[in-house]
C-alpha positions as CSV (number, residue, x, y, z in Angstrom):
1,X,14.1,31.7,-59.0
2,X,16.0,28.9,-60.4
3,X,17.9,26.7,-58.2
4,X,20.5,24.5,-59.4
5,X,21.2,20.8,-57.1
6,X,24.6,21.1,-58.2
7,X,26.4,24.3,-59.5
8,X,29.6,23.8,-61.3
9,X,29.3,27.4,-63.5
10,X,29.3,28.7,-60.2
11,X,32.3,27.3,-59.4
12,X,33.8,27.7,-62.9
13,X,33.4,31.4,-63.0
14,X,35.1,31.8,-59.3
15,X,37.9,30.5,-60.7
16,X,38.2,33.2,-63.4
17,X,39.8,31.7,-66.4
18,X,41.9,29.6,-64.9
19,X,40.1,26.1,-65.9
20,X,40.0,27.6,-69.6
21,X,43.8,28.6,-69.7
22,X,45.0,25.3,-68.5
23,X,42.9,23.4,-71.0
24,X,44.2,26.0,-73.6
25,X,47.6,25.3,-72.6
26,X,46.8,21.8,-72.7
27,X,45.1,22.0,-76.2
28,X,48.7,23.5,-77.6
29,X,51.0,21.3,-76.2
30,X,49.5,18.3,-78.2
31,X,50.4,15.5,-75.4
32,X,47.1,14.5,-75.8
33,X,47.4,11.1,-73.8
34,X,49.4,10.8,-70.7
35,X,50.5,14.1,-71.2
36,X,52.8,16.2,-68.4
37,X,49.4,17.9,-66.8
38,X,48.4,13.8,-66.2
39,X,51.7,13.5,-63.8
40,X,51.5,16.7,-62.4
41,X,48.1,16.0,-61.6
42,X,48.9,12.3,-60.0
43,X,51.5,14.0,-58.1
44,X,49.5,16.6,-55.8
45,X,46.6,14.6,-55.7
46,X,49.2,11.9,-54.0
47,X,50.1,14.7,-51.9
48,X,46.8,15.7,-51.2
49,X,45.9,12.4,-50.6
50,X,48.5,11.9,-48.0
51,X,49.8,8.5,-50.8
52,X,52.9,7.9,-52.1
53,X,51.1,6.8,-55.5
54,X,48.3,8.1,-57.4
55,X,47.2,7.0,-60.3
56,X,44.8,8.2,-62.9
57,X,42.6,6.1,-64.6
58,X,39.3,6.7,-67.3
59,X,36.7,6.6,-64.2
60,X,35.7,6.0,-61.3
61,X,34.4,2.0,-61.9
62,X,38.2,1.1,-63.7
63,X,39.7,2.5,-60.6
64,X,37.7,-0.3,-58.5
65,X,38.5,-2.9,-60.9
66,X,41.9,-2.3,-61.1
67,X,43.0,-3.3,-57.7
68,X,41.1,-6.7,-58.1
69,X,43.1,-7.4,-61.7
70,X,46.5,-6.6,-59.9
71,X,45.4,-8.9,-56.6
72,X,44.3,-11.9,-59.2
73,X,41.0,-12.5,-58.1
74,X,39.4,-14.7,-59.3
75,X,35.8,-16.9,-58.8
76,X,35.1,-18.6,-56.3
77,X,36.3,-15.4,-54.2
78,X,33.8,-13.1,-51.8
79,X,34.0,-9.6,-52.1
80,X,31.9,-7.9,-49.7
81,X,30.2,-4.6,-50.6
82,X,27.2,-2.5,-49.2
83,X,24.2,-2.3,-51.6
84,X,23.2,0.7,-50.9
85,X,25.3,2.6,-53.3
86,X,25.9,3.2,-56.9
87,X,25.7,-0.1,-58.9
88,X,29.9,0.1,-59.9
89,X,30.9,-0.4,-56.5
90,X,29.2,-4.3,-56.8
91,X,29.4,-4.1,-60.9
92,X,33.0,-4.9,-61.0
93,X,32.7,-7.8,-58.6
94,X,31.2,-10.5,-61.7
95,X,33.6,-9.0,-64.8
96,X,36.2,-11.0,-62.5
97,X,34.0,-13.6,-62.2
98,X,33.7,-13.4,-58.3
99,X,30.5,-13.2,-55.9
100,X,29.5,-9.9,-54.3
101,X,28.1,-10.2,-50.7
102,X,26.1,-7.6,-49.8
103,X,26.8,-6.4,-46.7
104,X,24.0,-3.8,-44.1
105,X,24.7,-0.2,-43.3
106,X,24.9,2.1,-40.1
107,X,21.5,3.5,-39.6
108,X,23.1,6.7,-38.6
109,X,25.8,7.4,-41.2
110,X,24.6,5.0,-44.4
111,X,28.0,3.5,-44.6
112,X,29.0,-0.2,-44.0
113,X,27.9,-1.6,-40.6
114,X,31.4,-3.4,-38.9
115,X,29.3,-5.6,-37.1
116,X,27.0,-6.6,-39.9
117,X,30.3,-7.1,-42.2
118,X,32.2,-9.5,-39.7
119,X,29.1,-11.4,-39.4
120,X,28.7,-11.9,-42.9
121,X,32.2,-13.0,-43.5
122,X,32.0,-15.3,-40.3
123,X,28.7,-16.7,-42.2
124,X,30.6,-16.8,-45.7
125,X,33.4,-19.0,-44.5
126,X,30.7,-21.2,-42.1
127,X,29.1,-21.9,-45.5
128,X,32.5,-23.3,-47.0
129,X,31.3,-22.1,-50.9
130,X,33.5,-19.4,-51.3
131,X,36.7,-17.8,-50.0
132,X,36.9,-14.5,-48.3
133,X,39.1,-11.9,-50.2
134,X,38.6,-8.0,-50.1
135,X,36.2,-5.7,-48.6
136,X,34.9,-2.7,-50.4
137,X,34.0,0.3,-48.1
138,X,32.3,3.2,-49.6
139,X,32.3,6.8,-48.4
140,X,28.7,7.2,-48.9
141,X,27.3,11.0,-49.6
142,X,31.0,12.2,-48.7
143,X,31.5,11.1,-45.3
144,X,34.4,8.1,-44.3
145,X,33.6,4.6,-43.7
146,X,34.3,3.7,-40.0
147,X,37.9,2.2,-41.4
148,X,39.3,1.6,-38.0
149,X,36.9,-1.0,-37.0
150,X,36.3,-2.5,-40.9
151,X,40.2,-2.7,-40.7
152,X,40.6,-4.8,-37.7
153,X,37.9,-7.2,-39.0
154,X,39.9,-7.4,-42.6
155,X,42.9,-7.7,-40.2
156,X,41.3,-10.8,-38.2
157,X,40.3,-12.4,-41.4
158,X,43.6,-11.7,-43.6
159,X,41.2,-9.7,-46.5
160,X,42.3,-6.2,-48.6
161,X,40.6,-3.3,-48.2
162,X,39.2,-0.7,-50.6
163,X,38.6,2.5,-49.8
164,X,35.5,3.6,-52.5
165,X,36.0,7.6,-52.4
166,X,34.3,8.2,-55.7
167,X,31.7,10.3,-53.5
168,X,34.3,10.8,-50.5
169,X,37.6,11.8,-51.7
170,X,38.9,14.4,-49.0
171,X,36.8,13.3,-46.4
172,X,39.3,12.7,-43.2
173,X,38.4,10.6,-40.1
174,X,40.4,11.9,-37.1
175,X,42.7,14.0,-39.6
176,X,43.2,11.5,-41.6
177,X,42.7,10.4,-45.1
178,X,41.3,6.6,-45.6
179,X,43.8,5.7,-46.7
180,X,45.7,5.3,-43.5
181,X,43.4,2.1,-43.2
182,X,42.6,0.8,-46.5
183,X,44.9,-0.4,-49.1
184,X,43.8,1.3,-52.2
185,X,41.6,4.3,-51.9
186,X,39.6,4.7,-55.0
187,X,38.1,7.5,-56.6
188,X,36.2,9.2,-59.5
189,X,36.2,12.7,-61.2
190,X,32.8,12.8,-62.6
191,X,31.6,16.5,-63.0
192,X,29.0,15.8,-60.3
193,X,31.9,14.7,-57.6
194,X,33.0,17.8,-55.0
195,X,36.1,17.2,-56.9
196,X,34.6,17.0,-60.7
197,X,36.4,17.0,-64.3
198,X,34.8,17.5,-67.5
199,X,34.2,14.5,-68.3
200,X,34.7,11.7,-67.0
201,X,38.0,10.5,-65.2
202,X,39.3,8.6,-61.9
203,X,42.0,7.6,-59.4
204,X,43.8,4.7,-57.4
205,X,45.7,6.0,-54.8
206,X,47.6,3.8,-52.5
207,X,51.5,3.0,-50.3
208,X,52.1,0.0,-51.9
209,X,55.2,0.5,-54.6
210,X,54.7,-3.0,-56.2
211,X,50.8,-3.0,-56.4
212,X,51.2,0.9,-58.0
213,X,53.5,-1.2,-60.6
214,X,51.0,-3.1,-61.3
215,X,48.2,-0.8,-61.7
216,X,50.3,1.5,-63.8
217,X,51.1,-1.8,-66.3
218,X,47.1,-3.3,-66.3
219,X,45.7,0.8,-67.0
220,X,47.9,0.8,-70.0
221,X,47.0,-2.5,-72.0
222,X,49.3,-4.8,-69.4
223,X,52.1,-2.7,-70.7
224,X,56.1,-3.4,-69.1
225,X,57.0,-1.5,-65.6
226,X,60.0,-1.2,-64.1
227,X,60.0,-4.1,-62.1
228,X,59.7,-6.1,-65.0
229,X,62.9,-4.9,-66.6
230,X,65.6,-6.0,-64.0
231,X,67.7,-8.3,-65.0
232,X,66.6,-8.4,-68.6
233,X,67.9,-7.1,-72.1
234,X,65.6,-6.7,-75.0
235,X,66.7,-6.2,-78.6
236,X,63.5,-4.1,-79.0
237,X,61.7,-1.0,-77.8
238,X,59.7,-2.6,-74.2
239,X,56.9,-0.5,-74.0
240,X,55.9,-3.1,-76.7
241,X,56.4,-5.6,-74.3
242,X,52.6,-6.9,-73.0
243,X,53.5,-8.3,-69.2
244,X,50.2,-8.8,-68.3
245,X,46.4,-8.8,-69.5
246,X,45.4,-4.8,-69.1
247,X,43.2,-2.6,-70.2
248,X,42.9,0.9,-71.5
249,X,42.1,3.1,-69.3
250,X,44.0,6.1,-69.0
251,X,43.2,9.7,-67.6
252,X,42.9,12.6,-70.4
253,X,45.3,14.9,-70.7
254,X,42.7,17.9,-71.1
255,X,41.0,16.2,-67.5
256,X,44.0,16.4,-66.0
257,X,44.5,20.1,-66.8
258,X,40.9,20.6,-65.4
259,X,41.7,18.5,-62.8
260,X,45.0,20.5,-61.4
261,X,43.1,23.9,-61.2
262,X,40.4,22.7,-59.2
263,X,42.5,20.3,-56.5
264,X,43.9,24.1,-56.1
265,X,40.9,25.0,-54.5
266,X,39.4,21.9,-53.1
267,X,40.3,22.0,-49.2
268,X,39.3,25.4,-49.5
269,X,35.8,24.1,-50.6
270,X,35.5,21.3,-48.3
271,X,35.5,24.1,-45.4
272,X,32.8,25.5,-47.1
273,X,30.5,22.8,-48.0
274,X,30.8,22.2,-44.5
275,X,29.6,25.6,-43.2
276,X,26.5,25.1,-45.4
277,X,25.6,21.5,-43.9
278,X,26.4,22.6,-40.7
279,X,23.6,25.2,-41.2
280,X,21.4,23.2,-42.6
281,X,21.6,21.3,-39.7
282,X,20.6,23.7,-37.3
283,X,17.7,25.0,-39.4
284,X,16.3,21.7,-40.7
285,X,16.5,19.6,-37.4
286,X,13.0,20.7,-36.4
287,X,11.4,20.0,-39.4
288,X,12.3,16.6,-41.1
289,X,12.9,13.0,-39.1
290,X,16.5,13.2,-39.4
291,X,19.5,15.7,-40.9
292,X,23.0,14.2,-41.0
293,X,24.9,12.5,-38.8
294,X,29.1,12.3,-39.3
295,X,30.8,9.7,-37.3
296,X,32.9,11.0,-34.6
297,X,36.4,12.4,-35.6
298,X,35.0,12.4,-39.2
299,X,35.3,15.7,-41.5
300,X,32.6,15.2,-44.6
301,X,33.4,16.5,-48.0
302,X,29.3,16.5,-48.5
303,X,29.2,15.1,-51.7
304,X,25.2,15.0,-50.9
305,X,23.3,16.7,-48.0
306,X,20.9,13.9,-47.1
307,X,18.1,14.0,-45.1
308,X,15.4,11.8,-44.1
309,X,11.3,12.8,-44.2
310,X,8.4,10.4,-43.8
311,X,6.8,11.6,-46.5
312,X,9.9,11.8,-49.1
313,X,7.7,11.3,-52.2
314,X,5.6,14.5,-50.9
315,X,8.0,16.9,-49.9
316,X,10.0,16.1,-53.0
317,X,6.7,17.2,-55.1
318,X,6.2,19.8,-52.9
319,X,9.8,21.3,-53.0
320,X,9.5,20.7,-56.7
321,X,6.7,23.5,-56.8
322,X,8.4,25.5,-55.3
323,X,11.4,25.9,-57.6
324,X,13.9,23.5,-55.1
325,X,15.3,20.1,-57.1
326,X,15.5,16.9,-54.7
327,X,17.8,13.7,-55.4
328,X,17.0,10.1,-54.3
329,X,20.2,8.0,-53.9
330,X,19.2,4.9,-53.8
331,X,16.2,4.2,-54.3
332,X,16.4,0.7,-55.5
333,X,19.4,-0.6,-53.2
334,X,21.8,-3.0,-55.6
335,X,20.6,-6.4,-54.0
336,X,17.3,-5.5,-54.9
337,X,18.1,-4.7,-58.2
338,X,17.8,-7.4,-60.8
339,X,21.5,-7.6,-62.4
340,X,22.5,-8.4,-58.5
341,X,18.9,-10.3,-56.9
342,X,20.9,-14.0,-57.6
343,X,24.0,-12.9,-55.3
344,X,24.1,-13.6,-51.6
345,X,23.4,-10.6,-48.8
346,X,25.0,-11.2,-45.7
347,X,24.0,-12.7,-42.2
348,X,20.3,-11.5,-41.2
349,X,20.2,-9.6,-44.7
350,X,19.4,-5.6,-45.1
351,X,17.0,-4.2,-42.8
352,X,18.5,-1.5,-42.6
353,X,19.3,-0.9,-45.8
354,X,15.6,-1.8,-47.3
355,X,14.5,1.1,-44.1
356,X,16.4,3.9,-45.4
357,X,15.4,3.5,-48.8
358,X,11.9,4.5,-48.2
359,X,12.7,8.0,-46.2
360,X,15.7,9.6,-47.8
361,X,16.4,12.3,-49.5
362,X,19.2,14.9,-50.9
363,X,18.8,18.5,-51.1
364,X,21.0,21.2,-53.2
365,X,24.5,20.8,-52.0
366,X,27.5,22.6,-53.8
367,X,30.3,25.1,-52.2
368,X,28.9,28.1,-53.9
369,X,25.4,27.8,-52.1
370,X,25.1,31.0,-50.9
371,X,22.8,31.5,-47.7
372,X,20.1,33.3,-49.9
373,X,19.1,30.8,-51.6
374,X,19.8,28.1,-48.7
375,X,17.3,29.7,-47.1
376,X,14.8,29.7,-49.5
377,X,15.2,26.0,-49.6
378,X,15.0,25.7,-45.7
379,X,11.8,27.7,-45.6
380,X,10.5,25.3,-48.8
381,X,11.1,22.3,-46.4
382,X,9.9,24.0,-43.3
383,X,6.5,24.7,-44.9
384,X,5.6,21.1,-45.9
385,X,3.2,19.6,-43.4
386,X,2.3,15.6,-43.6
């Protein structure tokens, strides 16, 4: 039996042609770039989203950078991120020239520890070396950040926050999206996300009219908004007209396409990734040290079903012989990592963090896991003894 970790035929064949007729459609009407499926697209993810703007980008890491480029940060200026993530979440800090702080997690959900965060910016601005600006949240494994609390601390010390969804997008926390907290809610479409292109692709979502100006002018090579055109004449065509240093980094046409068909179906699968953990749950409790824990209020979109097992190297060879694929994330946390090792971790540094490291573990997760074969994984995990 072959078990996949993540099935996207699965999910491509449920939908029944309808991914391949809109990139068809697509494919004939030669907008290639920035073409009508790209603002349909922006305009029910915003709506999905609960946002006034959304905004499509090349990928996930752009969408983080973004926000920075239109806030002018600059170095000298603290952002504080987890570590243990992916590497973009931190990677973007340096091209800007400005000093990640790595910040612990909650041992229970993985995601930014509010107490470890407002110490670490207490101890950043004892130290006098650099200036507090932005904190990065990220909705580890698919689950939100606990924004209320992270919000009141960026509130106390007057810093943005970003809401990293790349794993997270349509995760809720007491019905509602993260960005009711955050300022910018980031996201990516890799085809591995719950909500995946084919290819790569990403989003900025956020209320703010003038910063979705901004964004919209820096994705497109600094290119003129409409802001920028009050009050002025031009004796030339102004989408020549470079306002700003940008970049290019605009969503594909063809993703787009892909992208509209499967937003279609999304909250639908949400519900049903969460049937599947919640079964997990119940059936690999007794068996491993710890299964998943959601904060309270919180709805998970389960980008990964994590668990944690004193043996992880073990059971991961063992469920290898028997046909089930594991997933480590993250096994080298990004402070330890080299790129990052020079760059400050905040007050007390990462216990936690350099813990969980050690004794986690992802099994198969997708929303067309049927209970067949989740059971044949249960029983694989079941049978492992240290």
């Amino acid at each position: 039996m072959s078990i996949a970790f993540i099935d996207l035929q699965a999910q491509r064949l449920r939908l029944n042609g309808a991914i391949e007729a809109a990139v068809q459609d697509a494919v004939t009407g030669g907008a290639w770039v920035m073409g009508p499926q790209v603002r349909q697209f922006e305009a029910d993810l915003a709506a999905f989203g609960q946002a006034k703007h959304a905004l499509g980008c090349a990928n996930g890491t752009d969408a983080l950078i973004l926000p920075l480029m239109a806030w002018g940060l600059r170095p000298g200026d603290a952002i504080f991120v987890p570590s243990f993530t992916f590497a973009a979440t931190a990677e973007i800090v340096p091209w800007l020239g400005c000093t990640p702080v790595f910040v612990d997690i909650d041992t229970a959900t993985y995601n930014m520890d509010p107490a470890h965060l407002e110490a670490s910016i207490e101890a950043v601005k004892a130290e006098g070396r650099l200036m507090p600006k932005v904190v990065i949240a990220v909705d580890l494994f698919g689950q939100p950040a606990d924004y209320p609390a992270i919000r009141a601390i960026c509130d106390r010390h007057g810093l943005k926050l970003i809401s990293d969804s790349a794993q997270g997008f349509g995760c809720t926390l007491n019905g509602e999206h993260p960005l009711k907290w955050a300022d910018v809610t980031t996201t990516s479409f890799f085809p591995a996300k719950p909500l995946g292109c084919y290819g790569d692709g990403g989003a900025v979502l956020t209320n703010d009219d003038d910063l979705a100006q901004e964004i919209d002018s820096l994705r497109v090579h600094g290119k003129a908004v409409a802001k920028d055109l009050v009050g002025r004449t031009f004796d030339h065509d102004p989408k020549y007209l470079n306002m700003r240093i940008g970049m290019n980094s605009r969503l594909d046409t063809i993703q787009a396409a892909v992208l509209i068909e499967k937003l279609k179906v999304f909250g639908q699968e949400i519900e049903w990734r969460n049937r599947i953990a919640a079964r997990y749950n119940e059936r690999l409790a007794p068996h491993v040290s710890a299964v998943p824990q959601v904060i309270s209020g919180g709805v998970s979109n389960w980008a990964q079903y994590t668990i944690e097992h004193p043996d992880r190297d073990g059971l991961a060879a063992h469920l290898k012989a028997h046909g089930v694929p594991t997933a480590v994330y993250y096994p080298i946390p990004c402070h330890l990592q080299p790129a990052y090792a020079r760059y400050p971790q905040g007050a007390g540094g990462l216990p936690v963090t350099e813990a969980k490291k050690d004794v986690v573990i992802s099994l198969p997760m997708h929303s067309d896991l049927d209970e067949a074969t989740q059971d044949t994984i249960i029983a694989a995990v079941a049978s492992y003894k240290v």
